[in-house]
C-alpha positions, 0 to 999 in steps of 0.5 A, spaced: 510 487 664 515 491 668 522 490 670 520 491 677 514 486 676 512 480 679 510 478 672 517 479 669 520 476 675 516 469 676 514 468 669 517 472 663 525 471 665 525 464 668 521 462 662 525 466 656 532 463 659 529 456 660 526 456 653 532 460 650 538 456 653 533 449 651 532 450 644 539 453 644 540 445 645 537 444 639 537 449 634 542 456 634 537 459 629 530 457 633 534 460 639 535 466 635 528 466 633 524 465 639 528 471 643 526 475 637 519 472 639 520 473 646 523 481 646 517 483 641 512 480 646 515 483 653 514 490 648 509 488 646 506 487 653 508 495 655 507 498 648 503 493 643 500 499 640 507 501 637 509 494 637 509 494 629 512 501 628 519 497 632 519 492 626 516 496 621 523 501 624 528 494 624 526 491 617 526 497 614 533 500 617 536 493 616 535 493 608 537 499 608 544 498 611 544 491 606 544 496 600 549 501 603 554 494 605 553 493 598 554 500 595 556 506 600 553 512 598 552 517 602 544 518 598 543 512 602 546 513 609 542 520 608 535 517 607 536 512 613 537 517 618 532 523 615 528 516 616 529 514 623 530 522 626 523 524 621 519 518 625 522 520 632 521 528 631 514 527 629 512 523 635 516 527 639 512 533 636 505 531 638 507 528 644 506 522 644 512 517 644 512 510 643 516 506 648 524 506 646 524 509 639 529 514 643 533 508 644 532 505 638 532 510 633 539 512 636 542 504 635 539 503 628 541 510 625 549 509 628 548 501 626 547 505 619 552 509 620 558 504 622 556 499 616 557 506 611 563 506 613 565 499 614 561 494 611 564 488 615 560 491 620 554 489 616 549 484 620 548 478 615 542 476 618 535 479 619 534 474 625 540 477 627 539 484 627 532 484 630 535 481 636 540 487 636 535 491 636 530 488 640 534 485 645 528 486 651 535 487 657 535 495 653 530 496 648 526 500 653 531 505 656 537 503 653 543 503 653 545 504 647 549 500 644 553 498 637 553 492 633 560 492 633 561 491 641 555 487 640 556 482 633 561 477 637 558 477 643 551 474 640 556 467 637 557 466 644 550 465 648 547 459 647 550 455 652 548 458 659 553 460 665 551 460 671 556 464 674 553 469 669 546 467 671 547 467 679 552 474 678 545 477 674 541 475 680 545 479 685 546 485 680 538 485 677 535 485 685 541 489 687 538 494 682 531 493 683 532 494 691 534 501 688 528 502 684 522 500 689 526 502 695 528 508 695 527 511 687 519 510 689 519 512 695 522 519 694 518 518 687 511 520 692 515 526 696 517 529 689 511 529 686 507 533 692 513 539 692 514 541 686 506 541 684 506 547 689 513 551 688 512 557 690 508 554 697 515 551 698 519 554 704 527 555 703 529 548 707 523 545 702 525 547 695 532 545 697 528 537 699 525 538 693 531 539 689 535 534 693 530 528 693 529 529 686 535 529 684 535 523 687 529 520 685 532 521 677 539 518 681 537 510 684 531 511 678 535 511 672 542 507 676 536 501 678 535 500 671 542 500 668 544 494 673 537 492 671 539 492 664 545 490 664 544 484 669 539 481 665 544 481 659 549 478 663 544 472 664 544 471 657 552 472 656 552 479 654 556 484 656 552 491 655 556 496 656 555 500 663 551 507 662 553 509 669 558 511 674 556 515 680 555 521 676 554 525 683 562 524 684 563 528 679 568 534 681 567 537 673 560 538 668 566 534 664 566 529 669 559 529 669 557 527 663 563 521 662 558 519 667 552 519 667 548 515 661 555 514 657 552 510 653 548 517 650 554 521 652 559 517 646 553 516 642 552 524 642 559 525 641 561 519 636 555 521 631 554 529 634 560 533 637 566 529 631 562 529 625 560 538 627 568 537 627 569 537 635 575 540 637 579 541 631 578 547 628 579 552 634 577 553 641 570 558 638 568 553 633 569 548 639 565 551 643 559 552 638 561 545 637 559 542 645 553 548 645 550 544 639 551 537 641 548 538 648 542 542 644 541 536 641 541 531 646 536 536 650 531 535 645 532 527 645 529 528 652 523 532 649 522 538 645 519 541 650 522 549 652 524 545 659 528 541 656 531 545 650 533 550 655 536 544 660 541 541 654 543 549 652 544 551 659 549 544 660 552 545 653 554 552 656 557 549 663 560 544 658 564 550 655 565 553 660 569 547 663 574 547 657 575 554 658 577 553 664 581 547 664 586 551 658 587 555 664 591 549 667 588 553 674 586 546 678 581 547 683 581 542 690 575 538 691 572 541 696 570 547 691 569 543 685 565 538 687 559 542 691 560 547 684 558 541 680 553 538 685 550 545 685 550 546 677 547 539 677 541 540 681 540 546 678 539 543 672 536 537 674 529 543 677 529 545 670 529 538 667 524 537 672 520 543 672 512 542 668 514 549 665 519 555 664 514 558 670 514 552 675 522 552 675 523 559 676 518 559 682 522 553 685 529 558 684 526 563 687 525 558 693 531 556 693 534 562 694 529 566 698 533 566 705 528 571 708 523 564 708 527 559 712 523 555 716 527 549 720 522 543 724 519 544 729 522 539 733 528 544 733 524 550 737 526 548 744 534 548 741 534 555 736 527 558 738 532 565 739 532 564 731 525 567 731 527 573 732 531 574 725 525 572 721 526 564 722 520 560 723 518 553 725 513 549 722 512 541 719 516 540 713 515 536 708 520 531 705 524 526 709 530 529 711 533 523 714 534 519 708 536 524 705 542 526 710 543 518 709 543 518 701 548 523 701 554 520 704 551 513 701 553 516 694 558 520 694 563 515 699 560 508 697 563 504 691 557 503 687 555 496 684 559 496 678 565 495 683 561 492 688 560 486 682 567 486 681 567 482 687 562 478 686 563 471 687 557 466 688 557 463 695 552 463 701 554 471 703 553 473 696 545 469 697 543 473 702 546 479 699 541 477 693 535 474 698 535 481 702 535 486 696 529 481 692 525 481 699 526 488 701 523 489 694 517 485 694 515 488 700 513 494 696 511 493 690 505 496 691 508 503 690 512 500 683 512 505 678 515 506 671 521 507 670 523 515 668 527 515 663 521 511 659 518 518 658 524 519 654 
């Protein structure tokens, strides 16, 4: 039972608000318990293998945290992390990882951690917690939040507003239209192309790289406006976790971007504790190259993603040297440089193997196999002779070219929702997007980042 699924649309998600907002009538507590209930069987329907390690995960975490409000020693906190990570690593390490134990491995351990160092932050109740944590709008994918962001908020959502519930209409189809029309449209080009890299022509890898680039884009952009949508129908405020991250004119822009929600996390928990940027600019960059190994093996442990975290904790280096220079370049250059820097990346983190990604470089840069459609024979034929060749491309180029200035021109929906207000044009607005989407739901896959 999908986001993008009919099940969820028309079953799940009007019964659990009706249910909710109606018992919420009649008793806060049994509100309480029957969204617990209803976030564990909407786990349950994607991954109820697991579904007892997440409770096991969130009794275990929260008892820990009563005796550290209760006594602060470090002995404690050190034992809940070395839980949560042990768990995670060991999953990870035979490949096989139950859904969203990423997400609430790193939600749980930072709850740990913020009641360590302030035991107010301590949730009084377990029903209370183990809404926190299973929450069904982010426990797949995210984002991730903080309790404390979180704690007020929950006193506030037994009554239902429905400004809120019509605004997260409009931002769950807006975001859903992202997913199934374009994510899993290019979904199909990508898997083709890159299982055959060294078959691919110059123009063709370049697709590749692009059209993936793309699919990770509205895929991960469709879930964060679906995630916080839903959260806006029952009165939460999650925190944003992307910003048009393909407008970045820096990797350092790049990653306040792209999913925030991990990049604070990695900071906060990660690069400060190592001790940031206080102890020089060589312990600094040591400090950024750790952090991003880490957030590397948090995708995977695999070598693909190992090098993918260590090749951007050097560019995330080299960035800050670069700013000390106080040598600020136009965003003609620095825009493409980042782009460029990012999908190269994005091949490694896409790439079954070291040996797939360096095959698709090696495309990517072999000028002396360019083949253009041959649709533009009759125009550049004279290009033959420099070693041009015209053929059938794959790939669909058009929605590329459209995508492009779509993204980096256009506001996304975080602004767009600003302006939300409900009347007949912002209906329409959600009618198109939920029937655009309908009509292909044949095509519906999962989202990436739950492989994560």
């Amino acid at each position: 039972m999908l986001f993008n699924s009919y099940e969820f649309i028309f079953i799940f998600l009007p019964v659990t608000l009706a249910g909710f907002f109606y018992v919420s009538k009649l008793n806060k507590t049994f509100a309480l318990l029957y969204l617990l209930v209803c976030s564990l069987i909407f786990y349950g329907s994607l991954d109820l293998y697991f579904l007892p390690l997440l409770i096991c995960s969130v009794i275990v975490n929260y008892f820990i945290a009563v005796r550290i409000a209760a006594s602060p020693r470090k002995i404690l906190l050190i034992s809940g992390i070395i839980f949560n990570f042990a768990v995670l690593f060991l999953f990870k390490s035979v490949n096989i990882l139950p859904l969203g134990i990423s997400f609430y491995t790193f939600t749980q351990s930072a709850y740990l951690i913020e009641v360590y160092r302030d035991a107010n932050n301590q949730s009084s109740l377990l029903l209370e917690y183990a809404n926190y944590v299973t929450l069904f709008p982010c426990i797949t994918s995210g984002p991730i939040t903080n309790y404390r962001d979180i704690k007020p908020q929950l006193a506030n959502i037994f009554k239902p507003d429905y400004n809120n519930l019509a605004k997260g209409l409009t931002l769950f189809f807006l975001g859903l239209f992202k997913k199934v029309y374009i994510a899993d449209y290019l979904a199909h080009f990508v898997k083709d192309m890159f299982a055959e890299p060294e078959a691919l022509s110059f123009i063709e890898a370049w697709t590749a790289a692009l059209s993936y680039s793309f699919q990770l884009y509205f895929d991960f952009s469709g879930y964060s406006d679906m995630a916080l949508a839903l959260g806006l129908m029952l009165n939460i405020n999650l925190p944003v976790n992307f910003d048009s991250p393909y407008k970045s004119t820096s990797i350092i822009d790049f990653w306040r971007r792209w999913h925030i929600s991990l990049g604070k996390w990695i900071r906060d928990y990660i690069y400060i504790p190592l001790g940031g940027s206080r102890e020089g600019e060589l312990k600094k960059i040591r400090n950024v190259i750790l952090a991003m190994l880490f957030t590397g093996i948090w995708h995977g442990m695999g070598l693909t993603f190992i090098l993918w975290g260590a090749v951007h904790g050097i560019l995330l280096a080299v960035n800050h040297q670069w700013r000390r220079l106080n040598i600020k370049l136009p965003a003609v250059i620095s825009w493409p440089l980042t782009f460029i820097c990012v999908i190269f990346c994005w091949i490694i983190f896409r790439a079954g193997s070291l040996d797939e990604a360096l095959k698709m470089f090696f495309a990517m840069t072999d000028l002396n196999d360019i083949t253009l459609p041959v649709s533009l024979a009759k125009y550049l034929g004279f290009l033959e002779s420099y070693g041009v060749t015209f053929g059938e491309l794959g790939g669909d180029k058009k929605l590329l070219a459209v995508l492009v200035p779509v993204v980096l021109l256009c506001p996304n929906t975080n602004y767009i929702m600003n302006k939300f207000k409900a009347n007949i044009f912002w209906l329409v607005i959600t009618l198109a997007a939920a029937l655009a989407s309908f009509m292909h739901f044949s095509g519906v896959t999962d989202f990436l980042y739950f492989q994560f």
